[in-house]
matplotlib code that plots the C-alpha trace (Angstrom):
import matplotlib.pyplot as plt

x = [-4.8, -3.6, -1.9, -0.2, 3.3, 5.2, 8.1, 6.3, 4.5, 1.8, 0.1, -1.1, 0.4, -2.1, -2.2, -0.2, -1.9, 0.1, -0.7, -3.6, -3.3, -3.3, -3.4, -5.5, -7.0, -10.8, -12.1, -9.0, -11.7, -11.7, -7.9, -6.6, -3.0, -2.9, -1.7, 1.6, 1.3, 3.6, 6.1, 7.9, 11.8, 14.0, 15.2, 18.0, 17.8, 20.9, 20.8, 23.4, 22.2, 24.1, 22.3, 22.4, 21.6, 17.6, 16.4, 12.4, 10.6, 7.9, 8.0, 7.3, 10.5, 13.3, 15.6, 16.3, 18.5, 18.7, 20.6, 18.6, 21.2, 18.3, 14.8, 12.0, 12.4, 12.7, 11.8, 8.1, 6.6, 3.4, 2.4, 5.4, 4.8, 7.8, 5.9, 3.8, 7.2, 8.1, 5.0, 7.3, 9.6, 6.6, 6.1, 3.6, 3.2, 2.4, 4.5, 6.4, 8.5, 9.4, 10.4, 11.9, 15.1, 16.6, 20.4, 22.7, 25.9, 27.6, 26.0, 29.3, 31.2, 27.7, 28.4, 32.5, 31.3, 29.1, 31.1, 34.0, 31.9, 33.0, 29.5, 28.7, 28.4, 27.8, 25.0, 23.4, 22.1, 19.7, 20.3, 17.7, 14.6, 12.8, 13.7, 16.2, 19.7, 20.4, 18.3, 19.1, 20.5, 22.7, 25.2, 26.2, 26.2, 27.5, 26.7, 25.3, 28.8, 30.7, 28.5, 30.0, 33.5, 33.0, 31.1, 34.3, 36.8, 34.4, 33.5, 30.2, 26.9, 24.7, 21.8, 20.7, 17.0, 17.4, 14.8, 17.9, 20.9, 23.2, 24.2, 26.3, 28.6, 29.4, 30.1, 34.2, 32.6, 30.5, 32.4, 34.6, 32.0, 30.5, 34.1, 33.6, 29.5, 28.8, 26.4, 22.6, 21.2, 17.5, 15.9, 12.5, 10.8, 7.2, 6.5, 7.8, 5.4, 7.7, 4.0, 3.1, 6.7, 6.9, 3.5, 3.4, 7.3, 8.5, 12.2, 13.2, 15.2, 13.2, 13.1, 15.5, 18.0, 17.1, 17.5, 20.9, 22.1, 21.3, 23.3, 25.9, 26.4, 25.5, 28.4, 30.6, 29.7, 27.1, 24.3, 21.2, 16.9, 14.0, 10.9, 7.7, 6.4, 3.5, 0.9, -1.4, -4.6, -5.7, -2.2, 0.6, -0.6, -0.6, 3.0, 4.3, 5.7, 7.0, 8.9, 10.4, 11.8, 13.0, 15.2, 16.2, 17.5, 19.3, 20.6, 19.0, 18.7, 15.5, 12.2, 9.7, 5.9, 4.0, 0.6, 0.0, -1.3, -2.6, -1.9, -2.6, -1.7, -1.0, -4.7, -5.7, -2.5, -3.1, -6.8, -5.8, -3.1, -5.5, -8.3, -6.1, -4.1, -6.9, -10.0, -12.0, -11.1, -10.2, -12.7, -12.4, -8.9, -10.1, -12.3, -10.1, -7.3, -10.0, -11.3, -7.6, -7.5, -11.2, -12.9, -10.3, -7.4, -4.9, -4.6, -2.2, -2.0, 1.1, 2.1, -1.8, -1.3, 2.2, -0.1, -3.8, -6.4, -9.6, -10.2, -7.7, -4.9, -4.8, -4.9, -2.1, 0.0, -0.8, 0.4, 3.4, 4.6, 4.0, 6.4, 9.0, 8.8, 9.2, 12.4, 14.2, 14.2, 17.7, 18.1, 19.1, 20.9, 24.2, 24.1, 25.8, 28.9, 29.4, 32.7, 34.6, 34.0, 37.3, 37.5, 38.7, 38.6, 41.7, 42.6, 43.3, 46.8, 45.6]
y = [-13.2, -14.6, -17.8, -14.6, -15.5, -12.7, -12.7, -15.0, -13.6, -16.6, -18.1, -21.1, -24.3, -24.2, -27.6, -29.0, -28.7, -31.5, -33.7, -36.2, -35.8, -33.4, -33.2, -30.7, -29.9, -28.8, -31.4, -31.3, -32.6, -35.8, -36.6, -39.0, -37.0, -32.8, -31.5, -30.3, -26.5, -23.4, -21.7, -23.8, -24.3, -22.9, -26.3, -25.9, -28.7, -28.5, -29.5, -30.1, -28.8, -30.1, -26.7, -23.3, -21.0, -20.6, -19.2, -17.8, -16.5, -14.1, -10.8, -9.1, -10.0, -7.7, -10.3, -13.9, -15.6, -15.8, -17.8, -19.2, -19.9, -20.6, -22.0, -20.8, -17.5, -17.1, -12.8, -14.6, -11.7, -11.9, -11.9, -13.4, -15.0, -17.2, -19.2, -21.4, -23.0, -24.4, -26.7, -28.5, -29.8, -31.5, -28.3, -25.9, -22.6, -20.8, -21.4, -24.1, -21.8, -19.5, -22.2, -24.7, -23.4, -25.1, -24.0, -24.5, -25.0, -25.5, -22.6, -20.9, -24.3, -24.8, -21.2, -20.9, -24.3, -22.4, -19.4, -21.4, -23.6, -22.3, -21.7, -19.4, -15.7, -13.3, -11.8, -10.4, -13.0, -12.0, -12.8, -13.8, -14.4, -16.0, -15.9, -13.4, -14.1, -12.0, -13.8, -14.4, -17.6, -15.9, -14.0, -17.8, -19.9, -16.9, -18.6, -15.1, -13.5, -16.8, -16.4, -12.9, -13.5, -16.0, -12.7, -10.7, -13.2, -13.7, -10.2, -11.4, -9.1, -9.3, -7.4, -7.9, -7.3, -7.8, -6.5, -7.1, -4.5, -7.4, -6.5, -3.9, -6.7, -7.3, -3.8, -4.7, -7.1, -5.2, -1.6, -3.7, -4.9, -1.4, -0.2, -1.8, -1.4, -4.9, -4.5, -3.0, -3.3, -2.8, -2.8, -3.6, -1.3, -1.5, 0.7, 2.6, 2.6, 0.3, -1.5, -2.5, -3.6, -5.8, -7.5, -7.9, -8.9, -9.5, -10.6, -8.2, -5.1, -1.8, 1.3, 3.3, 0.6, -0.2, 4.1, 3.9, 0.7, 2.6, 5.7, 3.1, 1.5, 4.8, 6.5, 3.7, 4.2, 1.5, 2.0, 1.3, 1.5, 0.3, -1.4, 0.2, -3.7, -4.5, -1.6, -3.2, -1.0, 0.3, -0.3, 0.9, 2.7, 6.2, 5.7, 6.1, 9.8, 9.5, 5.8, 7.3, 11.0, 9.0, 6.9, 9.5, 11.6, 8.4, 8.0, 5.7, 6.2, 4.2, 3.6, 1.0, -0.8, -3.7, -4.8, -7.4, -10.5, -13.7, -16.6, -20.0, -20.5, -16.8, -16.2, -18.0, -17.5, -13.7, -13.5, -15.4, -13.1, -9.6, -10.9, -11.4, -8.2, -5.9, -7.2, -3.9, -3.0, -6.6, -6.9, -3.6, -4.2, -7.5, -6.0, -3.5, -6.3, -8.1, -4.5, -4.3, -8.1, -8.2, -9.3, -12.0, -11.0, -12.8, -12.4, -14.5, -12.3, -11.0, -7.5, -6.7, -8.7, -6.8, -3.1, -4.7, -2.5, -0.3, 2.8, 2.3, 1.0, 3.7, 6.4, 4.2, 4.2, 7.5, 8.7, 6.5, 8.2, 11.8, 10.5, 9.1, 12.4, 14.4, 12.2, 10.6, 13.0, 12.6, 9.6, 6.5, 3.0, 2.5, -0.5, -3.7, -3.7, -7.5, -6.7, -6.9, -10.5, -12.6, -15.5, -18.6, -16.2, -14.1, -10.9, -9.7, -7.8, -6.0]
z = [30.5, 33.6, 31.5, 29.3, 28.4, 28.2, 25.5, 23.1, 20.2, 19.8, 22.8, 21.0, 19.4, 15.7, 14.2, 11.5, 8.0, 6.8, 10.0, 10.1, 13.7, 16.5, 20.5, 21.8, 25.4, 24.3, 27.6, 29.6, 32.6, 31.3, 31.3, 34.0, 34.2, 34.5, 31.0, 30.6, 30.3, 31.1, 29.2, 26.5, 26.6, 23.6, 21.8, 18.9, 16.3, 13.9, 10.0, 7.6, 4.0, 1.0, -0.4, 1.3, -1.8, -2.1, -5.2, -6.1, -9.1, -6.7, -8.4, -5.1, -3.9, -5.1, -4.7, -6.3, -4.3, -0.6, 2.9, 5.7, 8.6, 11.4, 10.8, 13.1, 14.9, 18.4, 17.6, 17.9, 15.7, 15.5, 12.4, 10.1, 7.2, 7.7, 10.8, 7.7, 6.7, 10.2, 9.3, 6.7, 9.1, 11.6, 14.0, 14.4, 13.2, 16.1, 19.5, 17.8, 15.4, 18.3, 20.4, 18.3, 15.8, 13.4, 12.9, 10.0, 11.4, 7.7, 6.2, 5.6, 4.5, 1.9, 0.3, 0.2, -2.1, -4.0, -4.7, -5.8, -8.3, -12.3, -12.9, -10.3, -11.2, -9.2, -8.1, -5.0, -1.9, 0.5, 4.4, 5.1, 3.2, 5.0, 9.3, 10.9, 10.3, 13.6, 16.0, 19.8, 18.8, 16.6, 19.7, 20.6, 17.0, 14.6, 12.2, 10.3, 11.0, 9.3, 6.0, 6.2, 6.4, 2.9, 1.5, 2.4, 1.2, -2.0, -2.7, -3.4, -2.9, 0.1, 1.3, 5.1, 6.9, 10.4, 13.4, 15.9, 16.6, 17.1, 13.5, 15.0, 16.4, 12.5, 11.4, 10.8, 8.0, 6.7, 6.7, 4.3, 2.2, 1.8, 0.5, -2.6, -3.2, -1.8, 1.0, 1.9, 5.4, 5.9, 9.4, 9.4, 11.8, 12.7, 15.4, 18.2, 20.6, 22.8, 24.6, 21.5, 19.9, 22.8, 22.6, 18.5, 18.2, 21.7, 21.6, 18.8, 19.7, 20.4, 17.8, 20.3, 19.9, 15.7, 14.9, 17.0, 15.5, 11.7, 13.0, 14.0, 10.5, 8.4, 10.2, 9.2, 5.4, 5.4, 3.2, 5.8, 4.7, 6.2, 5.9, 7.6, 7.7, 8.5, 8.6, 10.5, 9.9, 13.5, 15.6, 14.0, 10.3, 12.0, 13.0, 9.2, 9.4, 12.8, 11.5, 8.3, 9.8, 12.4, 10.6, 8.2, 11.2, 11.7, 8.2, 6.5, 2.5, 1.4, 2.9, 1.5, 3.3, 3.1, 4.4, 6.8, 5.6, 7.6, 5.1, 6.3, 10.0, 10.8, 10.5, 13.5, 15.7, 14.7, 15.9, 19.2, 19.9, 19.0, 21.2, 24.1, 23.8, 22.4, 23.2, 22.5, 19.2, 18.2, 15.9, 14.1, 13.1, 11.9, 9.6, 8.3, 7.8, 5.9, 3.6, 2.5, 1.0, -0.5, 2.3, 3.6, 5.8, 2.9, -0.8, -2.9, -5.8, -6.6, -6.4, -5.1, -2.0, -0.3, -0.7, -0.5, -2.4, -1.4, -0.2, 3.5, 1.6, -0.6, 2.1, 3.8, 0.4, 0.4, 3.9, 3.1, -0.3, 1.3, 3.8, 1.7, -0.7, 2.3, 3.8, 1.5, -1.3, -3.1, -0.7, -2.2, -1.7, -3.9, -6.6, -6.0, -7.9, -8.8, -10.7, -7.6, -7.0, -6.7, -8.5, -5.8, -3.5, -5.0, -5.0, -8.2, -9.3, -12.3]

ax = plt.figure().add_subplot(projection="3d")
ax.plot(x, y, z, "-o")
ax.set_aspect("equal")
plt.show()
């Protein structure tokens, strides 16, 4: 624990599955030249898509299509699924993706493109699917911000999950969006004990400043949920009535869960990061990760692996529905209304 970097999520470089080859330190001993260790520097790689518009057929997604501005995730959550795709462009999954973003700096240029091919109709995109369109990185690039104003001058649909209250920088965009039914903001919340938020997801912003960011944009007419996500079975699952009353005092309008999961890399960056944080009950939350997904600690079949199954995921689901029945009762988030889209960009006269 003295190595311990604070403000990173994993504390271990896993290796590439798609790599033949690794470099590891198992006998650092027998190496003529000291190892180069310490905290890693933040290094910005930029990509030009021809494509920004992602599409998927997962049916536990509530969304088709979806916009990636960064790739990798300086937030350094723990336990994001995202961190097995930064293995596709050569880096690793675990201190790699935190340290190492890829930016699209023509994301806006990609979908003004889009929207103004004949064939496009309208429909709602998802920012982001995959990493947090409202990263650190995001105050300097605003990149995020720029695929807003083509939304605006578009009137196309979007739908935002952010863990940062940088949003709030945006809320002239999307107050206008929200006039016209074209907006929903989730903030994906996991737990406000603040020790814990900054040991699983250390560079995100704290509940205090999430619950006052969804007060900020539900005042201004913006329809604002969240996503309890992950319950992590023996840290944060008691937390689920204190999580959704406190974000319905704020004003939020829908609530929805998942499960964690530890697909592919996550698994051992996961078990690195539990032993060295909480060594005495490492193994017991382990076990109960593992109960929920058959024995493993993932499960890649659909709809089964988002809630997991057995006894402790049913008292969780359970906890969880009392919650939402208790909260957001009569609650709900308003439906896109894709009739407002404009044409070239257009307003219409009649």
């Amino acid at each position: 624990m003295e190595e311990y970097m604070k403000g990173k999520g994993a504390q271990i470089n896993v290796a590439n599955r798609f790599l033949k080859q690794s470099v590891t330190f198992e006998h650092e001993e027998g190496l003529d030249e000291p190892a180069l260790t310490g905290r890693p520097r933040t290094e910005i790689f930029y990509e030009t898509p021809k494509k920004i518009i992602s599409e998927n057929d997962s049916p536990d997604l509530s969304f088709v299509h979806s916009v990636n501005p960064y790739q990798g995730c300086e937030h350094g959550c723990i336990y994001c699924y995202a961190r097995n795709s930064h293995e596709y462009w050569g880096f690793s999954a675990g201190l790699d993706f935190e340290t190492k973003i890829i930016a699209k700096k023509n994301a806006a240029e990609r979908l003004e493109k889009q929207f103004l091919n004949r064939n496009w109709r309208p429909t709602s995109i998802m920012l982001s699917g995959n990493t947090d369109c409202y990263q650190p990185l995001e105050k300097k690039l605003k990149i995020t911000r720029s695929l807003l104003e083509v939304f605006v001058k578009y009137r196309n649909p979007v739908g935002i999950i952010t863990k940062n209250a940088l949003i709030t920088r945006d809320i002239d965009l999307l107050k206008t969006l929200a006039e016209d039914q074209l907006v929903h903001v989730y903030f994906s919340i996991t737990t406000l004990d603040e020790s814990l938020r900054q040991r699983m997801e250390p560079r995100t912003a704290s509940a205090a400043r999430k619950l006052d960011a969804i007060k900020r944009l539900s005042d201004a007419g913006i329809p604002v949920g969240i996503m309890n996500a992950p319950i992590i079975p023996g840290l944060n699952h008691h937390e689920i009535p204190q999580v959704l009353e406190s974000a319905a005092k704020a004003g939020a309008r829908s609530a929805g869960y998942t499960i964690v999961r530890l697909n592919g890399q996550i698994a051992e960056i996961t078990k690195d990061w539990l032993v060295k944080n909480f060594p005495e009950r490492a193994n017991k939350v382990w076990n109960l990760i593992s109960a929920m997904h058959g024995g493993q600690v993932n499960d890649s079949e659909w709809g089964r692996r988002m809630t997991g199954s057995g006894n402790y995921a049913e008292i969780i689901d359970q906890l969880f529905q009392t919650s939402v029945k208790r909260y957001y009762t009569g609650r709900s988030m308003p439906p896109y209304d894709v009739t407002r889209f404009r044409r070239g960009g257009n307003y219409k006269l009649f």
